[in-house]
Each structure stands twice: as structure tokens, then as C-alpha cells.
C-alpha positions as CSV (number, residue, x, y, z in Angstrom):
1,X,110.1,-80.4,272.4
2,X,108.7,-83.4,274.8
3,X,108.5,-82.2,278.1
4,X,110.9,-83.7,280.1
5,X,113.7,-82.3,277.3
6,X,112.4,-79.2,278.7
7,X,113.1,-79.9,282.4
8,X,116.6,-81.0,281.3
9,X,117.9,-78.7,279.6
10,X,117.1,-75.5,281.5
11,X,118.0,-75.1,285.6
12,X,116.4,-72.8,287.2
13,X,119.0,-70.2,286.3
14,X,118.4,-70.8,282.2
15,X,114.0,-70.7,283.2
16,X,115.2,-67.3,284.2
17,X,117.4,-66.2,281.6
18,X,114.6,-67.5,279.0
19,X,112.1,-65.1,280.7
20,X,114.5,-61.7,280.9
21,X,114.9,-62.7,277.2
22,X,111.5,-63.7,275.8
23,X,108.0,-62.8,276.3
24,X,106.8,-66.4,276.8
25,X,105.6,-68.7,279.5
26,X,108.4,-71.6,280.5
27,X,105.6,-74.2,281.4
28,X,104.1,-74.2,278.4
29,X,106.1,-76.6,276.4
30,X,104.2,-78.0,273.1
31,X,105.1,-81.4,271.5
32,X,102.1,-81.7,269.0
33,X,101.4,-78.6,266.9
34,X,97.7,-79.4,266.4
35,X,97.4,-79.4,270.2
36,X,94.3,-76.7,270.5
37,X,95.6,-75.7,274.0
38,X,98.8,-74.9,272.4
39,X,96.7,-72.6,269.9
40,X,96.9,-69.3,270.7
41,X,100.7,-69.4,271.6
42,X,101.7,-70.8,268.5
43,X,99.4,-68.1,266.6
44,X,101.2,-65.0,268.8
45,X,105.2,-66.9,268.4
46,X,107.8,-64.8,266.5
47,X,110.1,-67.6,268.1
48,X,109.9,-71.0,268.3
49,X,112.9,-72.5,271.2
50,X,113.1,-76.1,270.2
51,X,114.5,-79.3,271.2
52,X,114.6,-83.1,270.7
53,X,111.3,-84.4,270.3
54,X,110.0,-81.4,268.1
55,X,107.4,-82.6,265.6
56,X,108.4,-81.4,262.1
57,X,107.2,-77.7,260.9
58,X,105.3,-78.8,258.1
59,X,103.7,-76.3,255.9
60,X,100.3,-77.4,257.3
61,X,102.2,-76.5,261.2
62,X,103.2,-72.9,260.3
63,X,100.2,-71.9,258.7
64,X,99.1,-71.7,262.5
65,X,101.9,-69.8,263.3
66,X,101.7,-66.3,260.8
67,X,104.1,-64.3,263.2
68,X,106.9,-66.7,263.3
69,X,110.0,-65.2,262.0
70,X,112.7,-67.9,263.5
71,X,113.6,-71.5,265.0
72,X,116.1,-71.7,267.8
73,X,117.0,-75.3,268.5
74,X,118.4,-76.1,271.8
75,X,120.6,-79.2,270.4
76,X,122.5,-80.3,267.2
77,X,120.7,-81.4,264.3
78,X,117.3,-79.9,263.1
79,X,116.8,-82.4,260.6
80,X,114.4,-83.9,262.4
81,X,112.2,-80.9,262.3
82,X,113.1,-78.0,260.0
83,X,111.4,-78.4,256.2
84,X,111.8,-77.5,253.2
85,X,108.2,-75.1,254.4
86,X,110.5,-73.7,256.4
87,X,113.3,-72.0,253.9
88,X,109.7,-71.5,251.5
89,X,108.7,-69.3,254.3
90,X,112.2,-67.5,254.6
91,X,112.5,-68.5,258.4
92,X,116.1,-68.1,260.1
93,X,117.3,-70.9,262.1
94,X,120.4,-71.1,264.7
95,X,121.2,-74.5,266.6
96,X,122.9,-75.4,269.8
97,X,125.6,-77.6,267.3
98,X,128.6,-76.0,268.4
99,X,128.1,-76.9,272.0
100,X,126.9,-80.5,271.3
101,X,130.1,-81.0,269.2
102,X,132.2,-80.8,272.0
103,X,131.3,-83.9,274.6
104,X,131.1,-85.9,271.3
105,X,134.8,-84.7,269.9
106,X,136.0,-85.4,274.2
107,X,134.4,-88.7,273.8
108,X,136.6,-89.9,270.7
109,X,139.5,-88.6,272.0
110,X,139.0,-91.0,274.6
111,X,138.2,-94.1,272.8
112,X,140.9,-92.5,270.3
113,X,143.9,-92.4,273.4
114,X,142.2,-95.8,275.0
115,X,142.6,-97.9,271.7
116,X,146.2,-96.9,271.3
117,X,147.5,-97.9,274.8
118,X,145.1,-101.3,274.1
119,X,143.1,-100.6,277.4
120,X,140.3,-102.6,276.1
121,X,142.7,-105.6,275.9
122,X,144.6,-105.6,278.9
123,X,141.0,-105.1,280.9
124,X,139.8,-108.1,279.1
125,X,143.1,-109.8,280.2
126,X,143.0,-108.8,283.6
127,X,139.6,-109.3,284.2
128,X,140.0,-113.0,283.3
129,X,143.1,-114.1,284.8
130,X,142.0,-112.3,288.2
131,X,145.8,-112.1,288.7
132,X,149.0,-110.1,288.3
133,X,149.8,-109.8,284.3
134,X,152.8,-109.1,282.4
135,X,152.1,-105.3,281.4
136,X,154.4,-105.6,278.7
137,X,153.0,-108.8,277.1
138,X,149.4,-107.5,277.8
139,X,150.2,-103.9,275.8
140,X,152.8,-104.9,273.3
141,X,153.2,-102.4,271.0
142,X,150.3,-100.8,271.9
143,X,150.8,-97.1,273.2
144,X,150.1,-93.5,272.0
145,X,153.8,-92.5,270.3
146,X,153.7,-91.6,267.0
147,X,150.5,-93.4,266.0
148,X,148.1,-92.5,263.1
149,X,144.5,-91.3,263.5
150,X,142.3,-91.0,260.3
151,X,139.6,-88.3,260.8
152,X,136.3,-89.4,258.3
153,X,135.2,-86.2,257.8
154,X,136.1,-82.3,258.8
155,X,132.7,-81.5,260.4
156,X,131.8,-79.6,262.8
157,X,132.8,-82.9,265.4
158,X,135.5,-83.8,263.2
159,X,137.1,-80.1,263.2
160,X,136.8,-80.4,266.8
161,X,138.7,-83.7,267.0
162,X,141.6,-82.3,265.1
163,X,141.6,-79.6,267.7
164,X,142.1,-81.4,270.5
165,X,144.4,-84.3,268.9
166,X,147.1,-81.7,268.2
167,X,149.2,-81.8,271.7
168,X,149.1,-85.4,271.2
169,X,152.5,-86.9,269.2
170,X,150.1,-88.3,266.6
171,X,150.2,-88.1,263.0
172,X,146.2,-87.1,261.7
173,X,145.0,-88.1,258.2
174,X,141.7,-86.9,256.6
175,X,139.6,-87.7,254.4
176,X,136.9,-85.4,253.7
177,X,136.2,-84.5,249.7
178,X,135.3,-81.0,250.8
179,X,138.2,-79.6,252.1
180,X,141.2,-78.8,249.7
181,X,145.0,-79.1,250.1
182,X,145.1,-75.7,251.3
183,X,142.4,-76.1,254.2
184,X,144.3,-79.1,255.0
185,X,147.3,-77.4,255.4
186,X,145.9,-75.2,257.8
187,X,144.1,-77.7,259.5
188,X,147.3,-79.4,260.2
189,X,146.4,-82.7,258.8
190,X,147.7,-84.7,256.0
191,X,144.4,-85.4,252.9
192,X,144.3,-88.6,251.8
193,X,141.2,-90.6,250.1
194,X,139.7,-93.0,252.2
195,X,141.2,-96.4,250.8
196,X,144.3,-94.8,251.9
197,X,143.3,-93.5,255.0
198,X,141.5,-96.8,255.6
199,X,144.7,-99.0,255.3
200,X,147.2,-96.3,256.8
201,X,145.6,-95.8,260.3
202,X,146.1,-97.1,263.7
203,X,142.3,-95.5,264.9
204,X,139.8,-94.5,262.3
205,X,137.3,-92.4,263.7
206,X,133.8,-91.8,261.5
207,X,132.3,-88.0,261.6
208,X,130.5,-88.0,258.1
209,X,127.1,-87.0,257.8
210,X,124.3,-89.6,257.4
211,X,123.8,-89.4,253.9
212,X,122.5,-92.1,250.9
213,X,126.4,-91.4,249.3
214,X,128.1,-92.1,252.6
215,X,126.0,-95.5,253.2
216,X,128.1,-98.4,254.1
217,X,131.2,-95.6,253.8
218,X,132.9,-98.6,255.9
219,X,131.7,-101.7,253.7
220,X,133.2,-105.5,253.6
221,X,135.9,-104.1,251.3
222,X,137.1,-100.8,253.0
223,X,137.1,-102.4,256.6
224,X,139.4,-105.2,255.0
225,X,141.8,-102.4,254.1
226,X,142.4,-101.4,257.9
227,X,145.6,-103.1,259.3
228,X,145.1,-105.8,261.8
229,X,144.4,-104.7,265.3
230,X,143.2,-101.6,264.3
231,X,140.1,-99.8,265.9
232,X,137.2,-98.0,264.3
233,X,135.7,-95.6,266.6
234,X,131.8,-94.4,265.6
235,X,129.6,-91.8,267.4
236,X,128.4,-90.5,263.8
237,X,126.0,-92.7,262.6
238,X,125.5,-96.2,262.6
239,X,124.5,-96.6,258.7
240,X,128.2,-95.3,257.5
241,X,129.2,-98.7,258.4
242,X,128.2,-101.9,257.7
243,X,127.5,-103.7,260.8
244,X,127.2,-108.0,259.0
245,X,130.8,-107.2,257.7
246,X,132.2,-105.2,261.1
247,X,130.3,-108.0,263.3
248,X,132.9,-110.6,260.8
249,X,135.7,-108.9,261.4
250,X,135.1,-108.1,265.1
251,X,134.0,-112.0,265.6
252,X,137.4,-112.8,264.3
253,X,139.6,-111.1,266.6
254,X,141.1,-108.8,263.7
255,X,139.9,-105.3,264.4
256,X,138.6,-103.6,267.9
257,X,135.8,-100.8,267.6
258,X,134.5,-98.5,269.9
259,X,130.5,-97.7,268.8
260,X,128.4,-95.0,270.5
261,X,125.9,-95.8,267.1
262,X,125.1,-99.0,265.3
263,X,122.4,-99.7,262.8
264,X,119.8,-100.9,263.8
265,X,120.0,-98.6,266.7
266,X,119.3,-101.2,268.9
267,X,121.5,-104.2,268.2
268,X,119.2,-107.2,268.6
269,X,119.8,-109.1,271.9
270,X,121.6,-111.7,270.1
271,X,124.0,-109.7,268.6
272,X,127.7,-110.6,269.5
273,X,128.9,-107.1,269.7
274,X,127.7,-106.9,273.2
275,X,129.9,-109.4,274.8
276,X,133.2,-109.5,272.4
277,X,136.2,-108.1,274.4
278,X,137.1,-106.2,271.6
279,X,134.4,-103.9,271.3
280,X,133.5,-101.5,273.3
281,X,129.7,-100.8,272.8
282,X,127.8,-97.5,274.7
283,X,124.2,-96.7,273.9
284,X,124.6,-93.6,272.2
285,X,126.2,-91.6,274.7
286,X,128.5,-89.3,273.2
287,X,126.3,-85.8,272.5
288,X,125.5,-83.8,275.4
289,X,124.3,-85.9,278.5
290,X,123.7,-84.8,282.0
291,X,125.7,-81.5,283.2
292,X,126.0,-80.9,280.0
293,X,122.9,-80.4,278.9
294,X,122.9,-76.8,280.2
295,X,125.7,-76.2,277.7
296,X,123.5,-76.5,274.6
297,X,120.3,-74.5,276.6
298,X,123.3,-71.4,277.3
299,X,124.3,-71.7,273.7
300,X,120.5,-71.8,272.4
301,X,119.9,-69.0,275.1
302,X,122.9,-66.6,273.4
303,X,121.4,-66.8,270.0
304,X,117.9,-66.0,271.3
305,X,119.3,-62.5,272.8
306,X,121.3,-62.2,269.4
307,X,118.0,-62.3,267.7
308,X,116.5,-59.9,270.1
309,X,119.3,-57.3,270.1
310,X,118.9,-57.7,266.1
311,X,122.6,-59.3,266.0
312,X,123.3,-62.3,263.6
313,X,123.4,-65.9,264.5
314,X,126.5,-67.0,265.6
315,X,125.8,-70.8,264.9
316,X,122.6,-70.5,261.3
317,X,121.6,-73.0,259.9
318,X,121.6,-72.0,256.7
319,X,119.5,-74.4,253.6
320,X,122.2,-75.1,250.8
321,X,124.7,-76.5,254.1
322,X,121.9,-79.3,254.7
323,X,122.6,-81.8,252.0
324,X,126.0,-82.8,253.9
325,X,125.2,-81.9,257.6
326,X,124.3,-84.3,260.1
């Protein structure tokens, strides 16, 4: 991982934890495999505790390591790192997915419970007229009763979502081609493909992997589909929507959007997204920030005394799940 991942992720208290666990030495943290200080450790590691910034594990980068047996990674995704070398080799893998989930599934159920009661409007409002407003005329029929959420996707995030939507008096569509009507069922949500979902929902709120198929998922055509006033709420990825045809729609007033992602991940200076009232625009905030951080290094830290007390992996990784992870 880059070094100041290391620092933080793990508190004093985790440095500690790590060291009860794992013969290893918490300073030495290694962000370029071909490093020769970093040698010897890498030619003695049965483990490997990763996080973001972790170069990938080419087969070229694990022919220095002939004792590694498995890849711990303190955050979500390890596509960034974890190769097809990797599954060659027959390495396990467990990730830290499960606890970066949740700030991002709290996160849209904020934008999710905002958009309905309009709070991006009636700031906007307020904030110009500097004066008492009309709360009535400012929410209209804005509010949180019996509203419609469509879920993109029954991820790990999107599961999540669902969860915590349910003591809400909302109605939750999804759209996710791999779940059937009986999964549905239990999930508590209503299946629907994502034309309908697109044109039946108050919020739509993305959670599909970043994959060629899923694209431009929201394109010219499906974002004309969503009902006017609507909001699309994205803290998957900023490639499952295009951002010209979104910026149109945005520009004109029709839809709001709440966007943790965009693509290109940095919007250009000049784009209008940063100043239109009806978008509310955060710099990739969602995933584990902060306090929360030592949420993912516990989690990481569980699964590394799993694998010592010769216990499964609650949260693997597992090859053939890849193709349609994030």
C-alpha cells in the first residue's frame, strides 16, 4: 500500500493487534515490489496485508515472493491489484468490502431521503432570497411518503441499501439481471428491467459494477425515461452514466443528481455541474473516510486471525465472482 494508507488505516490499537497476529514488522510498508530493500520480506511473506495504492501482483511480482499463500486487502475492490497470476498460483484472497459497503449504502440513503423532501431546492431557494420562504411553495410535493426508489444493482452496496431503506414508507424497485423473482421476493423489492425502473422512480440510485456491458447504463435515452424532477444518485462509478447527456438534462432544470463519481473523475473546471443548484457534486466521498477507516483495518484484521487459526474467510474473493464485481 502507499505509506500514508498505512498510517490511516491502523491506530495504534490495530499496529498492535497486527503484531499479536502476524510475524511482521508494521514500519515496513512496501509500495513498489521491485524495491530491493523490500527484498527479503517479500521472499519470507506467506501474507501479503494490502491496501489502496498496492502495485498489481504480476506474475513477474510473485515470483519474488515463493512463500506467499494469501492477499488480505484492507479496503473494497482488489481489482486494482489481484491478477489473473494470482488465481494461476492458487492464492486465497479476503477484502475489507463488507465494511467499506456500509458508509457508502449510509451515504445514498442520505442523498436518497434529501432528494425526496427537495432539500437541494429549498437550500438553493433560501440561500438566494436571504429571506423567509414559503415552505410549502419551496417543497411542493416533495417529501418522503410513499415514494419510489430504484436500486441499479443488488451488490454488495446495493443489498445494503435495501437494508436500511426498509423502515422507510418507500416502495423499492430493482433491477439487477442476476437476481430472480424468488431472491426478489425475499429481498423485499419489486424486479423490474431498467426502462421500467428508469421511468417509474422518484430517486434512482446506481450500484452496478464498472463493466464494458454496463457503460453508459444511463445513456441519452434511458435518462429521458426518468420522470421530471427526478434525481439520480451515483457513488458507483462515473462511466455507468453518460455525463454530455446528464450535464443536458441537469443544464435544463429537468432532473437533480447527487454524484460522489463522474467520468472523467475530475470534471474539467469548466464543467457546469459544479455550480447548478440542482446537483449536488462531492469528490468521491462515499467509501470509508476518516473514523471510518479503522472499520475496514478491524475487518482486514479478523480475516488475518481467520487465516491464522486455519478458519475460512468470511468476506473471499473468489475468481469466477470478478467479471461482475466492482
Amino acid at each position: 500500500m502507499d505509506p500514508p494508507v498505512r498510517d490511516a488505516l491502523f491506530d495504534r490499537a490495530a499496529l498492535d493487534r497486527l503484531t499479536a497476529l502476524a510475524d511482521t514488522d508494521p514500519a515496513l510498508v512496501v509500495a513498489d515490489f521491485a524495491d530491493p530493500a523490500a527484498a527479503g520480506p517479500l521472499a519470507a511473506a506467506e501474507v501479503l496485508l494490502t491496501g489502496w495504492g498496492c502495485p498489481p501482483l504480476t506474475g513477474k511480482a510473485l515470483a519474488g515472493m515463493p512463500r506467499l499463500r494469501t492477499v488480505v486487502h484492507a479496503a473494497g475492490s482488489v481489482k486494482h491489484h489481484i491478477t489473473r497470476a494470482c488465481w494461476e498460483r492458487g492464492l486465497t484472497v479476503a477484502s475489507a468490502a463488507g465494511a467499506n459497503a456500509l458508509p457508502v449504502a449510509e451515504y445514498t440513503i442520505a442523498a436518497i431521503l434529501f432528494s425526496g423532501k427537495r432539500v437541494l431546492h429549498a437550500a438553493h431557494v433560501y440561500r438566494e432570497k436571504r429571506a423567509w420562504v414559503n415552505a410549502l411553495d419551496v417543497i411542493g410535493d416533495g417529501g418522503n411518503h410513499r415514494r419510489t426508489v430504484g436500486v441499479v444493482g443488488a451488490s454488495r452496496i446495493g443489498r445494503r441499501v435495501i437494508e436500511l431503506l426498509r423502515p422507510y414508507d418507500l416502495t423499492v424497485l430493482l433491477y439487477d439481471p442476476y437476481v430472480d423473482a424468488a431472491e426478489a421476493e425475499r429481498l423485499g423489492v419489486r424486479r423490474v428491467d431498467l426502462d421500467t425502473l428508469a421511468r417509474s422512480s422518484d430517486t434512482v440510485t446506481v450500484h452496478a459494477p464498472e463493466l464494458p456491458e454496463t457503460r453508459h447504463l444511463f445513456d441519452r435515452a434511458r435518462l429521458a425515461l426518468m420522470p421530471d424532477g427526478s434525481t439520480l444518485v451515483n457513488t458507483a462509478r462515473g462511466s455507468l452514466v453518460d455525463t454530455a447527456a446528464l450535464t443536458e438534462e441537469l443544464v435544463s432544470g429537468r432532473l437533480y443528481a447527487v454524484l460522489d463519481v463522474t467520468d472523467p473523475e475530475v470534471l474539467p473546471p469548466g464543467s457546469p455541474l459544479y455550480d447548478l443548484p440542482n446537483v449536488l457534486l462531492t469528490p468521491h466521498i462515499a467509501g470509508s473516510l476518516g473514523n471510518e477507516l479503522g472499520r475496514m483495518a478491524q475487518a482486514a484484521l479478523d480475516e488475518l486471525e481467520r487465516y491464522a487459526r486455519g478458519l475460512p474467510y468470511a468476506d473471499p474473493v473468489h475468481a469466477d465472482h470478478l467479471g461482475r464485481s466492482a
